[in-house]
NUMIGU-909930 format. One line per 2 residues: number of its first residue (from 1); their letters; for each residue z, x, y of C-alpha. Coordinates in Angstrom, 1 decimal. Example, Ala and Ser with C-alpha at 12.3 -4.5 7.8 and 13.67 -1.06 7.14 Angstrom:
// residues 2
1	as	7.8 12.3 -4.5  7.1 13.7 -1.1
//
This chain:
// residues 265
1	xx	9.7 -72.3 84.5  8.1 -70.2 87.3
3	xx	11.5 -68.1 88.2  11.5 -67.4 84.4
5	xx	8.0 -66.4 83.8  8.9 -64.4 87.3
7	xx	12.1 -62.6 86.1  9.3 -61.5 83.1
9	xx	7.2 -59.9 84.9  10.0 -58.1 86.7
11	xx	11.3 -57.3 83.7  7.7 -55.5 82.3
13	xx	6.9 -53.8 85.7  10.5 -52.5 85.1
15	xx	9.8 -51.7 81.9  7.0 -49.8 82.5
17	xx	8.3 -47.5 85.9  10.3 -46.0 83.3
19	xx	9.8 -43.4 80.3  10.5 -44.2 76.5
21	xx	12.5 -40.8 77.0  15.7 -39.5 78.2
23	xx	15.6 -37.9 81.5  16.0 -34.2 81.1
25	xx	19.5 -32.7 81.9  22.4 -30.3 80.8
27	xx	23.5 -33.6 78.7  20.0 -34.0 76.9
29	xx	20.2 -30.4 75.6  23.4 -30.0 74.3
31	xx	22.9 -33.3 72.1  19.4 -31.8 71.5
33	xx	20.6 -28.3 70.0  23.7 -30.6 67.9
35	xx	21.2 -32.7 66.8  19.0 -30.0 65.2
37	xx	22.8 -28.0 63.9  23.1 -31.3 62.0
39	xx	19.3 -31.1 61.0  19.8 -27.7 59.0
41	xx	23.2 -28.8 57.2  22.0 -32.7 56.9
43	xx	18.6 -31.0 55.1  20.6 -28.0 53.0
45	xx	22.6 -30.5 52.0  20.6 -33.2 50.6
47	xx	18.1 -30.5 49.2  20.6 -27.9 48.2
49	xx	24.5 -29.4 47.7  22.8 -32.3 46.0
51	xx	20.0 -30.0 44.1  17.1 -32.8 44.9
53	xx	15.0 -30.0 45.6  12.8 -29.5 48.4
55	xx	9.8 -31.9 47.4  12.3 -34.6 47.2
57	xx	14.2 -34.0 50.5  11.2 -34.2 52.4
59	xx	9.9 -37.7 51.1  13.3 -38.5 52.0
61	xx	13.7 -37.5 55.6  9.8 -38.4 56.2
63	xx	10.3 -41.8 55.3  13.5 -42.1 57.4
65	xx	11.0 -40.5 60.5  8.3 -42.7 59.8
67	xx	10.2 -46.0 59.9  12.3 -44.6 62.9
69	xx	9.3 -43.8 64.6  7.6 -46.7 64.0
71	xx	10.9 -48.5 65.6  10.7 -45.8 68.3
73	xx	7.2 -47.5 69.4  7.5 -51.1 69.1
75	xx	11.0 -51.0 71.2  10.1 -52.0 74.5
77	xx	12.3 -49.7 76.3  14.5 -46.7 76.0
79	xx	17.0 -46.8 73.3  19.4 -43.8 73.8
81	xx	20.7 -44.6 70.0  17.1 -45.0 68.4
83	xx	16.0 -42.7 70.4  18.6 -39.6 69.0
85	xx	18.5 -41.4 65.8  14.6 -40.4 65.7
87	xx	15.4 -36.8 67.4  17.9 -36.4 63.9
89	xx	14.9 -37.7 61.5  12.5 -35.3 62.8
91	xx	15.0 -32.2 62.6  16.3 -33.0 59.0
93	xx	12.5 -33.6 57.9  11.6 -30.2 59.9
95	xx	14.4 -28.6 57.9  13.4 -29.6 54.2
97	xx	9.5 -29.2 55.4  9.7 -25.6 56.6
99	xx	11.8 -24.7 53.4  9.4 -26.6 51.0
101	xx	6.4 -24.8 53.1  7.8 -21.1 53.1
103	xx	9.9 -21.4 49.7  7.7 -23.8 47.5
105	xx	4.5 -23.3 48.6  5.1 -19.4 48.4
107	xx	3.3 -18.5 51.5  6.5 -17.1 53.3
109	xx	8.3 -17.6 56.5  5.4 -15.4 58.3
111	xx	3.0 -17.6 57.1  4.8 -20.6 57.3
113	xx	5.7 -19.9 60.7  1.9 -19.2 61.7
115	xx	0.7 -22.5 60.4  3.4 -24.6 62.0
117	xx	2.1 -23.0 65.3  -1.0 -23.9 64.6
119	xx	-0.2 -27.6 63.8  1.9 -27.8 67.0
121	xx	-0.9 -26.0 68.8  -3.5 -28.4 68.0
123	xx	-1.5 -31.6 68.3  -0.3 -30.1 72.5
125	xx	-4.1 -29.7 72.1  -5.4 -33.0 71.6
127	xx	-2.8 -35.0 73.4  -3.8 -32.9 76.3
129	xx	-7.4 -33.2 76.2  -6.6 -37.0 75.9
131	xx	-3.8 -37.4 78.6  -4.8 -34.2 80.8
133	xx	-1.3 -34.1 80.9  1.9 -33.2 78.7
135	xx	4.7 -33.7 80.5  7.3 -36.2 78.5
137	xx	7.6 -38.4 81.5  4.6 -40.1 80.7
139	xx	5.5 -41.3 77.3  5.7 -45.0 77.7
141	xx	2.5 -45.9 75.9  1.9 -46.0 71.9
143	xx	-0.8 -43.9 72.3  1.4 -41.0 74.1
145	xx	4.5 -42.1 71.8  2.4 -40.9 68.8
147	xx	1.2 -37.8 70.5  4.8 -36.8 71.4
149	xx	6.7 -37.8 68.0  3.8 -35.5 66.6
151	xx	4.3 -32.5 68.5  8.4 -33.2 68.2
153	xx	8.2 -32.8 64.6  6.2 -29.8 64.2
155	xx	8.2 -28.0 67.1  11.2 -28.8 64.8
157	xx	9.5 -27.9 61.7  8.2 -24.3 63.7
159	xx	11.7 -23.7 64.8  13.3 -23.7 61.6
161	xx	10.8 -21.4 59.7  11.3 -19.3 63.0
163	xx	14.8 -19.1 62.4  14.6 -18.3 58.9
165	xx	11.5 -16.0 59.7  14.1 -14.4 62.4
167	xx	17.5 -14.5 60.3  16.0 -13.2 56.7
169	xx	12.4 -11.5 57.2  13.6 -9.9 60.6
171	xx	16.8 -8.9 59.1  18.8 -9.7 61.7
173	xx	21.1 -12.4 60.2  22.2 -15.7 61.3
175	xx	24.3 -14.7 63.8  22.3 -12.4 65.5
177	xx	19.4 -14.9 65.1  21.2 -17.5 66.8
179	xx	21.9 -14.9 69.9  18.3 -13.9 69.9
181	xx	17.3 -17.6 69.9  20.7 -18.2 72.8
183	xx	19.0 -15.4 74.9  15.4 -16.8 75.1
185	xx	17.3 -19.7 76.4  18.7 -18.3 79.0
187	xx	15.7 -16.4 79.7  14.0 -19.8 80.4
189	xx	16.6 -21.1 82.2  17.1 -18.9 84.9
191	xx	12.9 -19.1 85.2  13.2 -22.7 85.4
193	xx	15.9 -22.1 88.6  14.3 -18.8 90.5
195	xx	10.6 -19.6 89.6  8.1 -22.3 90.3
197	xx	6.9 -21.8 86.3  5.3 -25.4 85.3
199	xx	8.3 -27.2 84.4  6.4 -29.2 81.2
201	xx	5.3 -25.3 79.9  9.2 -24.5 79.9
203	xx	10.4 -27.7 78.4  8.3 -27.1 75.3
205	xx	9.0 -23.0 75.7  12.9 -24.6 75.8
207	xx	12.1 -27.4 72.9  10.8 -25.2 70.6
209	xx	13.1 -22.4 71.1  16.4 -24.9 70.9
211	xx	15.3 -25.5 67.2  15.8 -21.9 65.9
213	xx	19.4 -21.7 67.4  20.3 -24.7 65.8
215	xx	19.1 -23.9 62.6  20.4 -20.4 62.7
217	xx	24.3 -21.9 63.9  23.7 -24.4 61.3
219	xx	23.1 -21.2 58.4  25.7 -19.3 59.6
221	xx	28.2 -22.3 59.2  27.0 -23.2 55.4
223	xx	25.8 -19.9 54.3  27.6 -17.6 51.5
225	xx	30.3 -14.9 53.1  27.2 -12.5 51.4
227	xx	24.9 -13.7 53.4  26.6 -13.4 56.6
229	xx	27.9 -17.3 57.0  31.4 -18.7 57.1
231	xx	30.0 -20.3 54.2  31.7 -24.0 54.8
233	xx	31.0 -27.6 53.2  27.4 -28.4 54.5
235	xx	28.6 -32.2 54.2  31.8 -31.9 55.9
237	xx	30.1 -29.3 58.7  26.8 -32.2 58.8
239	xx	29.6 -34.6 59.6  31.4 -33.0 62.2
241	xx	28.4 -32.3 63.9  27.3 -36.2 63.8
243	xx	30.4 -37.2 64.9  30.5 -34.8 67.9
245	xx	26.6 -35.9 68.9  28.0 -39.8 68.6
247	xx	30.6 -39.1 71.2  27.7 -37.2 73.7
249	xx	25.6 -39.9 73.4  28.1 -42.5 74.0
251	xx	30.0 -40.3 76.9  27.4 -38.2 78.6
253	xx	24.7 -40.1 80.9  21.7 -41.6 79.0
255	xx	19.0 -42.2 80.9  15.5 -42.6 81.0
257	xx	12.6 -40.8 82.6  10.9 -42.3 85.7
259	xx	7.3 -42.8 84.3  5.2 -40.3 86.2
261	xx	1.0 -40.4 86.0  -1.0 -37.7 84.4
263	xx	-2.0 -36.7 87.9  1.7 -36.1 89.5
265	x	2.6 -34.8 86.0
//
């Protein structure tokens, strides 16, 4: 009885040395920028190939987040599957959101994109006035789990009406878009390797920007020939896509962030 109630509390300081989130690598990105691909052709096609409209789509994909999330929180440790599962949920509901926000609600993708930023803005906000910190390698509490699913979620939401704002009100088209969006990338990343920058400002720089380019691949792939896309099945492009991000998460390294305090972070 003592070695088992022993090998427990190994098992919970182990628990908690480590983040509820993947460490941050070449791997996490590339399944990060698939992930939101699949978000724009899972959400077109659901809202559009389907014709459940926008209202509907959204109920949808929020109730998929919300019960992810809520899974997301009670697991006691890193689940790379829930965990990209959840990534998938947010982007999807991001998609149909901005759409029903800029298209619906008629305010447009300017001002759809200008009160995304404020959401995301005051959600960085509050988690950092309560953390003093908001670097992802402290997310192994409930309290930090719901600040970051927050701020996920709108910086998905943002980067799609950004893309859209971008592709159709900047009139530069889905595939310029997505090399506008590719180039801000690169940008950061070549900061993040000559600079001393604060690494958790470029991850979210990096987070947010990674949305757009995925939204804008993922119009150019289901779009109309008119419209500048190669104008393919959104189903069969939205399954390609989620078979490709299976086999990254299955083959690439997946694991989680060392747990850092808000003072190192």
């Amino acid at each position: 009885m003592a070695d088992e109630a022993e090998d427990g509390l190994v098992d919970a300081l182990q628990d908690r040395a480590f983040s509820k989130v993947p460490e941050i690598t070449l791997g996490f990105w590339i399944i990060k920028i698939a992930a939101t691909t699949l978000g724009e052709t899972g959400g077109d096609s659901v809202t559009m190939t389907l014709n459940l409209g926008y209202l509907a789509g959204t109920l949808i994909f929020l109730a998929a987040l919300v019960a992810l999330v809520i899974a997301q929180t009670s697991a006691r440790k890193f689940h790379p599957v829930l965990y990209w599962a959840t990534i998938i949920a947010s982007t999807t509901f991001g998609t149909t959101m901005a759409d029903f926000a800029d298209r619906s609600l008629g305010i447009g993708y300017t001002g759809g994109s200008a009160l995304l930023l404020a959401c995301l803005l005051l959600v960085l906000g509050a988690w950092y006035a309560s953390e003093h910190t908001l670097s992802v390698r402290t997310v192994n509490t409930p309290r930090v789990e719901a600040f970051y699913w927050a701020a996920i979620t709108f910086s998905q939401t943002l980067g799609t009406a950004l893309g859209d704002w971008i592709a159709e009100t900047g009139g530069l088209g889905y595939e310029r878009g997505a090399l506008v969006f590719g180039a801000g990338l690169a940008v950061l990343a070549i900061l993040y390797f000559t600079t001393n920058l604060s690494r958790v400002l470029l991850f979210w720089a990096a987070f947010i920007l990674s949305r757009p380019l995925g939204a804008t691949v993922g119009d150019f792939l289901d779009k109309p020939v008119s419209e500048g896309g190669l104008a393919l099945s959104r189903p069969l492009a939205s399954a390609a896509i989620a078979i490709f991000i299976v086999l990254c998460v299955a083959l690439l390294p997946q694991r989680p962030a060392r747990v850092a305090h808000a003072a190192e972070a």
